[in-house]
C-alpha positions as MATLAB code, in Angstrom:
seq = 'XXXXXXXXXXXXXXXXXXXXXXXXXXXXXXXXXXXXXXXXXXXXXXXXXXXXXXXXXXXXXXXXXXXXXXXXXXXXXXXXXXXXXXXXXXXXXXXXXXXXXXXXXXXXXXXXXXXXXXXXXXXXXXXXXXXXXXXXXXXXXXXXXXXXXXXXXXXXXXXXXXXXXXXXXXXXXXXXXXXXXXXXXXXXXXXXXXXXXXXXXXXXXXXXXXXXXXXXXXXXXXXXXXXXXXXXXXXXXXXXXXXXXXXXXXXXXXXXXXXXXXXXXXXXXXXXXXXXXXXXXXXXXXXXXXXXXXXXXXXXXXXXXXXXXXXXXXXXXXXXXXXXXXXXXXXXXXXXX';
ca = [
      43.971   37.289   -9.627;
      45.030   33.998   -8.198;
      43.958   35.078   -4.595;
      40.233   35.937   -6.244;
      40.320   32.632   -7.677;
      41.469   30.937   -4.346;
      38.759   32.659   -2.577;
      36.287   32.220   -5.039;
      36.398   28.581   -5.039;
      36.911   28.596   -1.127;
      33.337   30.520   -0.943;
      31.916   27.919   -3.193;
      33.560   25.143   -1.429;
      31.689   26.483    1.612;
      28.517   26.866   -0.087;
      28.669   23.087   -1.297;
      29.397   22.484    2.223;
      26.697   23.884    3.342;
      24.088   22.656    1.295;
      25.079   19.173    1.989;
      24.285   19.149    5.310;
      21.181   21.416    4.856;
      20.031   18.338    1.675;
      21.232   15.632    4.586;
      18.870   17.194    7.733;
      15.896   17.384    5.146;
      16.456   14.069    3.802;
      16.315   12.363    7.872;
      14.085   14.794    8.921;
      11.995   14.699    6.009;
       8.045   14.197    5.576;
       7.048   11.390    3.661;
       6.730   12.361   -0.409;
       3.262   13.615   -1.328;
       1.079   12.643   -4.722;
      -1.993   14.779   -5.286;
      -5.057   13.160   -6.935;
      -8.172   15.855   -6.348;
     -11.221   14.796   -5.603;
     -14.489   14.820   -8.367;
     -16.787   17.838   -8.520;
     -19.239   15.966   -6.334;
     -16.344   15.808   -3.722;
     -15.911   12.089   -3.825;
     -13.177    9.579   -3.906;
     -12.981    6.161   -5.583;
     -10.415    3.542   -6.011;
     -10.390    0.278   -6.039;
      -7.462   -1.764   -4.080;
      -6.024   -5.108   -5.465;
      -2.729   -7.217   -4.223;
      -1.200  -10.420   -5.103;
      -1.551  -10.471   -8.285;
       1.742  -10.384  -10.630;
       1.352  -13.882  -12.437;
       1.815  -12.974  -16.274;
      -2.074  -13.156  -15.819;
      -2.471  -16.800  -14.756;
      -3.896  -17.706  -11.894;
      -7.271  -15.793  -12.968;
      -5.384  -12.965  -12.559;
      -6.571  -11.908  -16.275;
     -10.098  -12.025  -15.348;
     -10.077  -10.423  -12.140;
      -8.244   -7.204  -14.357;
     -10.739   -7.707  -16.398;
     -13.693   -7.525  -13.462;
     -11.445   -4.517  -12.277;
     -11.771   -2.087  -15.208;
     -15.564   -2.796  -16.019;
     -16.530   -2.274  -12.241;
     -13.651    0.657  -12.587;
     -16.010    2.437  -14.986;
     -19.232    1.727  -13.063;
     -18.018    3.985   -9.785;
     -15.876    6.046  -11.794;
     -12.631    5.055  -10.796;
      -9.784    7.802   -9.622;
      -6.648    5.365   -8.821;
      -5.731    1.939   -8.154;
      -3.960    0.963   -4.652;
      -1.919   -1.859   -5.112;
      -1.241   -3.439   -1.679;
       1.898   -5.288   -2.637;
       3.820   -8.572   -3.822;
       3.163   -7.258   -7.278;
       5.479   -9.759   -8.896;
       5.946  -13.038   -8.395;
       7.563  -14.975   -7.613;
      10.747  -12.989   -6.328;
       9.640   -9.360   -7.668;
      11.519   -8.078  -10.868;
      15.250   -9.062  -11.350;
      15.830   -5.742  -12.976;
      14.157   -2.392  -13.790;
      14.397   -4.017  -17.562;
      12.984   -7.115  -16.165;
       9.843   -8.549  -18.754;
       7.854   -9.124  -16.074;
       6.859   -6.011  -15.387;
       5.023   -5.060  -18.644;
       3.610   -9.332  -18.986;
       2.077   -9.035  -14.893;
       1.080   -5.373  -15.172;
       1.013   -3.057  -18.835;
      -0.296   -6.180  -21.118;
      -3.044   -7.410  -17.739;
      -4.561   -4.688  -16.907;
      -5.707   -2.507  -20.232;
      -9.686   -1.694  -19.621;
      -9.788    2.079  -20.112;
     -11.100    2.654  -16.940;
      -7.462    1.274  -15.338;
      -5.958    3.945  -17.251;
      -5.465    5.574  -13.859;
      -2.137    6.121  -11.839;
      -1.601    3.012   -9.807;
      -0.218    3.582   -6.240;
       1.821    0.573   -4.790;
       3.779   -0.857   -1.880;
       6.565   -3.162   -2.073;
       5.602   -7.005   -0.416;
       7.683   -9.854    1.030;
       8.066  -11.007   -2.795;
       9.176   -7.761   -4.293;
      11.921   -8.079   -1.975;
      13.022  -11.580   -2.704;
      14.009   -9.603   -6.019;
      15.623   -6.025   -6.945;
      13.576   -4.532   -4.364;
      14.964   -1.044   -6.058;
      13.826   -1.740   -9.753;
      10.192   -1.086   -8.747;
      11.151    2.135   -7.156;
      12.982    3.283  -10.353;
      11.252    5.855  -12.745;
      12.641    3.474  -15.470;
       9.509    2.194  -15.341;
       7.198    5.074  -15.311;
       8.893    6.241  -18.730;
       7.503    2.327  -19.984;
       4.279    2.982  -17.902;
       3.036    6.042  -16.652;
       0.360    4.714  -14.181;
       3.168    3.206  -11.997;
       3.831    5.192   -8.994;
       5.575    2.418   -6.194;
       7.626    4.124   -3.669;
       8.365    2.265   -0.254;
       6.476    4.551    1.782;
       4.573    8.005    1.334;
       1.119    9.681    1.133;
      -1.511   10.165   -1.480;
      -3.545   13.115   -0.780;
      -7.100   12.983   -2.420;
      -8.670   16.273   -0.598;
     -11.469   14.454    1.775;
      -8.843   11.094    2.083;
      -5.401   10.865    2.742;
      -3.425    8.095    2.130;
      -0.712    6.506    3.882;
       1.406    4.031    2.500;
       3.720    2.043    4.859;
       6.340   -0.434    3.945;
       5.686   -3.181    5.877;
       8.512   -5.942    4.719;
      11.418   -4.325    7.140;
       9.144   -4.883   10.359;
       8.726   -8.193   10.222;
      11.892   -9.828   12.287;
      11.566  -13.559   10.580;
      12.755  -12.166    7.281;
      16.306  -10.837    8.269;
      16.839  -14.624    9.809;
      15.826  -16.053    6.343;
      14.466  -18.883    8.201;
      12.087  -19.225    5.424;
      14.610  -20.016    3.029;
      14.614  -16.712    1.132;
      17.043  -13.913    0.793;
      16.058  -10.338    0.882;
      17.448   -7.447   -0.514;
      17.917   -4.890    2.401;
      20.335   -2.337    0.077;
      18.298    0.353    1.566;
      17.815   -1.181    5.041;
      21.051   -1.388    6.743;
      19.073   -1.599   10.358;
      16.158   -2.763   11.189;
      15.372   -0.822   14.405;
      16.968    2.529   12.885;
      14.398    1.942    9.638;
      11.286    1.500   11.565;
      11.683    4.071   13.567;
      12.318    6.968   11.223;
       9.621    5.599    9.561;
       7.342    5.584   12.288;
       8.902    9.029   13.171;
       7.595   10.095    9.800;
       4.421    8.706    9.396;
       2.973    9.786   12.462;
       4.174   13.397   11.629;
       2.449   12.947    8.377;
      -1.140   11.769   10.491;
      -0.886   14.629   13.218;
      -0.468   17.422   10.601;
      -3.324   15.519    8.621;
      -6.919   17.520    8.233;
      -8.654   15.087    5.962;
     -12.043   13.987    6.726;
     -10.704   10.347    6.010;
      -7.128    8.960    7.240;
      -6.315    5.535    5.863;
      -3.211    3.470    5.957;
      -2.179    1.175    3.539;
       0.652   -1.994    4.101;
       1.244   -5.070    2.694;
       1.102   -7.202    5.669;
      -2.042   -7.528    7.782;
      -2.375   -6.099   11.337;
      -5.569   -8.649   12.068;
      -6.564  -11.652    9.915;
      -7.612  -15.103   10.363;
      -6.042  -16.304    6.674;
      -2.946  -18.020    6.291;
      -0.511  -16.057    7.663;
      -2.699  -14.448   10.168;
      -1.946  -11.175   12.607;
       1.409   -9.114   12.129;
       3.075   -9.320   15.722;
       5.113   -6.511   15.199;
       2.669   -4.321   13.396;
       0.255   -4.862   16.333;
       3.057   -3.607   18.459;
       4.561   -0.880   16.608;
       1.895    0.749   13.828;
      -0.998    0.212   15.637;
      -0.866    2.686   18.509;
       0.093    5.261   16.351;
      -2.807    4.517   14.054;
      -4.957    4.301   17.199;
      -3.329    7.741   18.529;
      -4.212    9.441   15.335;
      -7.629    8.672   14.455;
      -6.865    6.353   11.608;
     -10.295    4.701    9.803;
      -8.916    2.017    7.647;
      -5.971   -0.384    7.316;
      -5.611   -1.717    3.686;
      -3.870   -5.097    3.391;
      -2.728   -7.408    1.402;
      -0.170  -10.920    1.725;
      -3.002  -13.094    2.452;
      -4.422  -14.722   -0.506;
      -8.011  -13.271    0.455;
     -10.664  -10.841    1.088;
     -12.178   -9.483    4.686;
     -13.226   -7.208    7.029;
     -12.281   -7.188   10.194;
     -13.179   -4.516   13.598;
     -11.010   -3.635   15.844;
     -12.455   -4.276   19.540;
     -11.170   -1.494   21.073;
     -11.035    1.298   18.242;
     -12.848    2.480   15.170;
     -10.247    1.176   13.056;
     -11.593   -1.717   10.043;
      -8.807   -4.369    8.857;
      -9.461   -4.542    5.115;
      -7.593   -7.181    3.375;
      -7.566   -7.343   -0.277;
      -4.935   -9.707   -1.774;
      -6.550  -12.242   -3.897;
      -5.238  -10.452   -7.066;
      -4.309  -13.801   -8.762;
      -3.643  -17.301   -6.590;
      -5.850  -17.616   -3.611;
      -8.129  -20.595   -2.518;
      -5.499  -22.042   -0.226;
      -7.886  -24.129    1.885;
      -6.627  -24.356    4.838;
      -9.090  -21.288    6.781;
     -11.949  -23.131    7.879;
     -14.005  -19.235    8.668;
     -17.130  -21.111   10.331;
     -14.784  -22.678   13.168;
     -12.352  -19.664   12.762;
     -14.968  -16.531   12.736;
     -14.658  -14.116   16.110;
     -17.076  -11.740   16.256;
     -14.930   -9.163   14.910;
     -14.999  -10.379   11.633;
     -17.263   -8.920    9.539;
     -16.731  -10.817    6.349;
     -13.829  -13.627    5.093;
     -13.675  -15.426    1.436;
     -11.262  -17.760    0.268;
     -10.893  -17.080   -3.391;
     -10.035  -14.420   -5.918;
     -10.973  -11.000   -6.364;
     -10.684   -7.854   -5.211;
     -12.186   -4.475   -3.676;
     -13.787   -0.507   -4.260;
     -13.813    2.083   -2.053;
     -15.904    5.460   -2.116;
     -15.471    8.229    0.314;
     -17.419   11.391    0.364;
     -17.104   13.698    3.140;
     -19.767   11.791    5.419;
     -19.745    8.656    4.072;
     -17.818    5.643    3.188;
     -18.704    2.433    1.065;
     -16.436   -0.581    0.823;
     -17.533   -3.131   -1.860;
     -15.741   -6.282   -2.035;
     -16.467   -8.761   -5.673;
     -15.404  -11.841   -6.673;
     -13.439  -13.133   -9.691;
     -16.479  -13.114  -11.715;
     -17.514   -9.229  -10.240;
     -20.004  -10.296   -8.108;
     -20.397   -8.330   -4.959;
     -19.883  -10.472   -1.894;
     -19.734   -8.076    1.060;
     -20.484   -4.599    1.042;
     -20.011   -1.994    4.135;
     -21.680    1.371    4.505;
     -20.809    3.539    7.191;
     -20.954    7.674    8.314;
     -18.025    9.128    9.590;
     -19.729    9.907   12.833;
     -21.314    6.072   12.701;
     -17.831    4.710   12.780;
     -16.484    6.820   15.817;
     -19.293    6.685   18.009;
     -19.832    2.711   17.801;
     -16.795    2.494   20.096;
];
């Protein structure tokens, strides 16, 4: 009897063993997690993308939620992409941390925002617990938050791609800007990027939607504040190029515009004047190559609608007001290059 025992628990020693290291080769080898949102009957998309904003609703932030939900119900909204530093000022201190429900459940309540909200983690949300927005603590207080650091959103005719952003930029590790970060889940920087590179452009080459976008929180071209990404120009880029990305989604700059890319189909679309913007210092007359399609200084935020030719990017102000708006075909945007 003992020697059954001793080789039972042997065998299921082995079997543990074994589906450790089977659990740790998915895990590093692993695609990036997939949400499903299908599209309407009509086959088209809509969402609307905000960032910046988490300011217990100062900073107009209440009025721009408010813009949100009634232009939300005018295009028939499907989600929300949130393109990061969703708290301020140094994210959420805990998964139990007030701020969450003040900046996000009590701002935006229009029925139309009743949607699931997709978000990225900014520079900001990792001054803080850079984990408590990951945790599903907070999807049991609000359902609509989905916030992962990276991963894909497949709507049928769009995917998705949400990149984390934060680890790629070098400053941050040197806190020369006076901040600390909380890299728990980034022990090394060159090791991160690269298996998240690794997965992402896995993710686009296996991709058969009509529309690829990417979404980060920093931007890859911008003439705002803090202005081009050196080391997303140098290390997302040419993967986006390589894999017939449409559309980068920004935030981190307190504003709103379009940008073209010069050498590829690719549009820069920043949209992260959720809450404090009108900084000032962009002069966009003096400061306007000919790539840019559209810049504003001030608060508010931006739709999107995708059907399987077309695409139409609306950007409004604080008082939902359109101030730019971009129509293009599919075959319009990769032949003007």
């Amino acid at each position: 009897m003992d020697s059954r025992r001793s080789l039972m628990s042997a065998s299921a020693a082995n079997l543990c063993l074994v589906l450790c290291i089977f659990v740790t080769v998915v895990v590093s080898n692993g695609e990036l997690q997939r949400f499903i949102e299908p599209a309407k009957s009509d086959g088209s998309v809509s969402f609307i993308t905000i960032g910046d904003w988490g300011r217990r609703g100062s900073f107009n932030q209440s009025i721009v939620a408010y813009q949100m939900g009634r232009i939300g119900e005018k295009i028939g909204l499907d989600f929300v992409v949130s393109t990061g530093d969703n708290f301020y000022d140094n994210g959420l201190f805990s998964e139990h941390d007030p701020n969450f429900q003040q900046s996000f459940s009590n701002i935006y309540t229009a029925p139309s925002l009743q949607k699931q909200w997709y978000s990225v983690l900014g520079n900001h949300d990792y001054r803080g617990d850079s984990e408590a927005q990951l945790s599903s603590v907070l999807r049991e207080i609000d359902s609509r938050w989905v916030c992962l650091r990276s991963f894909v959103v497949d709507a049928e005719l769009v995917e998705i791609f949400f990149v984390d952003t934060t680890p790629f930029v070098k400053e941050y590790y040197t806190e020369e800007d006076g901040h600390t970060y909380d890299w728990r889940a980034v022990p090394s920087r060159n090791s991160y990027v690269k298996s998240l590179l690794r997965d992402l452009e896995g993710s686009l080459k296996r991709s058969k939607a009509t529309w690829k976008i990417v979404v980060g929180h920093h931007a890859i071209r911008s003439i705002g504040h803090h202005g081009d990404t050196k080391e997303l120009n140098e290390e997302l880029l040419p993967i986006m190029k390589a894999n017939g990305v449409d559309l980068y989604m920004n935030g981190h700059d307190h504003c709103l515009q379009h940008i073209s890319d010069e050498h590829s189909p690719i549009q820069f679309l920043t949209s992260g004047a959720g809450s404090k913007a009108w900084r000032g210092d962009i002069n966009p007359v003096t400061n306007n190559p000919k790539s840019v399609r559209f810049y504003y200084d001030g608060q508010g935020f931006m739709s999107a609608r995708f059907t399987h030719s077309d695409a139409e990017i609306v950007y409004y102000d604080v008082f939902g007001e359109v101030l730019h708006k971009w129509v293009t075909s599919k075959q319009t945007l990769h032949s003007s290059v």
